[in-house]
Phi, psi and omega in degrees: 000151183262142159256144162247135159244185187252117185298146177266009167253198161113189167222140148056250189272000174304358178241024188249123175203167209282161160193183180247144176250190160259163170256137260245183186215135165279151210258216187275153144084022198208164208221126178244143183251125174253113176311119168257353208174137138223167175253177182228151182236167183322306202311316172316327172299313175271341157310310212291307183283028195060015181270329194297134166337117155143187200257154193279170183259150205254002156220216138310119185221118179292109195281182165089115172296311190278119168201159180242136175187209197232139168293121159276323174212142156230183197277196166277164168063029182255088177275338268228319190243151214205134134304148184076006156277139172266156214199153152266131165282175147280146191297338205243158182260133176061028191231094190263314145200227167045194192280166193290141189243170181345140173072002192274148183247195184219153192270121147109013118232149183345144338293339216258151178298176051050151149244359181297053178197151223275337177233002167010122140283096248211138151310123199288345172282347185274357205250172167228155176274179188233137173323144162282005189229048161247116169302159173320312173319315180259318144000316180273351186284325187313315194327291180259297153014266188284315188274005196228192295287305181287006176265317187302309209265326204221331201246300193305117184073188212263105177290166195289173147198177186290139206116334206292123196256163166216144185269157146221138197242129176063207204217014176263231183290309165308319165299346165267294186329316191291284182308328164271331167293355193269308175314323175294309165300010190046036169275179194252120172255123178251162172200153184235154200201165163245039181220099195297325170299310175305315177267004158285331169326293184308330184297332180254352161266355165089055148318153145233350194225141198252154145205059163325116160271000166243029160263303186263145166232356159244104198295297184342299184259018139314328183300298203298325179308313171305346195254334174104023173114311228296320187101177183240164188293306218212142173243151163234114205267095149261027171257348172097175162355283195308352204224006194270341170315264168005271178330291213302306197295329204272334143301128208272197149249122168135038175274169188219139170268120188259129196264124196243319206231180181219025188287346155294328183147158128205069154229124174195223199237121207231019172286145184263358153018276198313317181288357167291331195270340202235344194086004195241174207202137203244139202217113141300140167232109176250078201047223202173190208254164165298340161314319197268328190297316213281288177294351166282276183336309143336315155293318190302314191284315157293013185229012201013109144242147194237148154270145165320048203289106177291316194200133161244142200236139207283176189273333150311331192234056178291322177271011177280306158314315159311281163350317178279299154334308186299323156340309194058041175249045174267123205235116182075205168238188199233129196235152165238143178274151140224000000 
């Protein structure tokens, strides 16, 4: 079967090449799946370039959390799946629900493989069934994504509700997931962009407060001025260290920060102080459990919400796609078929 791995020398996408596999066999308790779609997330960015947190890989490794496809076989002792279900994986593998439990990895870094290959062998607890009227394409868009907006938003803390405003910083995926889930809950959405064509988008998704922040750069009390002073219940803080001052002023009080991302950097000035004063409160988010994958899907299909698919690129043109993430011109997300 054809793969992409990541060579374990090289510098950046230059360790991304095409290869052949044996095709894989499901053990007890495993699913072999044919990958129809997958998506790339920041994190991917940072696989490729050797950065990302966690222990390096010691071979060849199939990136990519996020896929989508149909059960081709399962092993013994497989209730959960069927051949011919159509299926998601989970970002974190056996992690079904309450906190994670021993030994759970995450798919697309060291140790664990991927999904960027045409067959995958997935624990039948890593896989969810999928809406029937969600493409493989946008299906792949969910895993981490949609489910890191739906922990920030509806598990962490105090879940949003109506009336309730929430900030997003940019446009990509989490942060469009986040404005559609906020919108469905009947929150008030602000979103910040360095791109006026990007927050009209958001602006049809139904954003009501604009922010170019490299028009406005101190965005922060653009929040409050909008707000009358009050600030917002919930931020989806995916810039890290660099933005997080920023978040702590731009939350109201007994608002909550949800921490996600590093896109911003990470260095800056990260004392949480300020939230002593507000009542407020800082929540890590590192995706979330099959509970949270299962009941965000539930919502979407009684909220008809689609995912924010930017551009898809076919399985010959996977570093291109890469490329494209790099870029940062992307609005949702960005997927490959195969």
């Amino acid at each position: 079967m054809k793969v992409y791995e990541l060579a374990a020398g090289g510098d950046g996408l230059d360790r991304l090449r095409r290869a052949d596999r044996p095709m894989p066999v499901p053990g007890r308790g495993q699913a072999l799946i044919r990958v129809r779609a997958a998506s790339l997330n920041f994190r991917d960015l940072a696989v490729v370039q050797g950065v990302y947190p966690g222990p390096p890989a010691t071979g060849n490794l199939i990136p990519l959390s996020d896929g989508a496809g149909e059960v081709v076989a399962v092993g013994d002792g497989v209730t959960r799946v069927q051949p011919g279900d159509r299926v998601a994986a989970t970002f974190f593998q056996t992690w079904a629900d309450g906190p994670p439990p021993p030994g759970c990895v995450a798919l697309g870094a060291a140790p664990a493989d991927g999904v960027l290959a045409e067959h995958v062998v997935l624990h039948e607890d890593g896989l969810v069934h999928i809406p029937q009227e969600f493409s493989f394409e946008e299906a792949a868009a969910l895993p981490c994504a949609a489910v890191t907006a739906w922990n920030a938003l509806m598990a962490a803390g105090k879940p949003v509700r109506p009336g309730a405003s929430v900030l997003v910083l940019g446009t990509g995926g989490v942060s469009i997931f986040a404005l559609q889930f906020a919108r469905a809950a009947g929150a008030r959405v602000f979103a910040t962009s360095s791109s006026d064509e990007k927050l009209a988008r958001a602006q049809r998704l139904g954003a009501s407060g604009l922010i170019n922040y490299r028009t406005t750069p101190d965005w922060e009390q653009e929040v409050l001025r909008l707000t009358g002073g009050r600030g917002v219940d919930a931020v989806v803080e995916v810039g890290g260290a660099g933005t997080l001052a920023k978040s702590f002023q731009a939350v109201g009080f007994g608002g909550k920060v949800a921490l996600i991302g590093v896109l911003a950097g990470r260095s800056g000035d990260t004392s949480p102080h300020p939230l002593m004063f507000k009542a407020a409160s800082l929540h890590g988010i590192f995706v979330g459990n099959r509970r949270m994958f299962e009941d965000m899907l539930q919502a979407m299909t009684v909220n008809a919400i689609r995912p924010v698919v930017d551009k898809v690129f076919g399985f010959d043109d996977a570093a291109d796609a890469y490329r494209h993430l790099m870029a940062g011109r992307h609005f949702g997300k960005v997927v490959i078929t195969l």
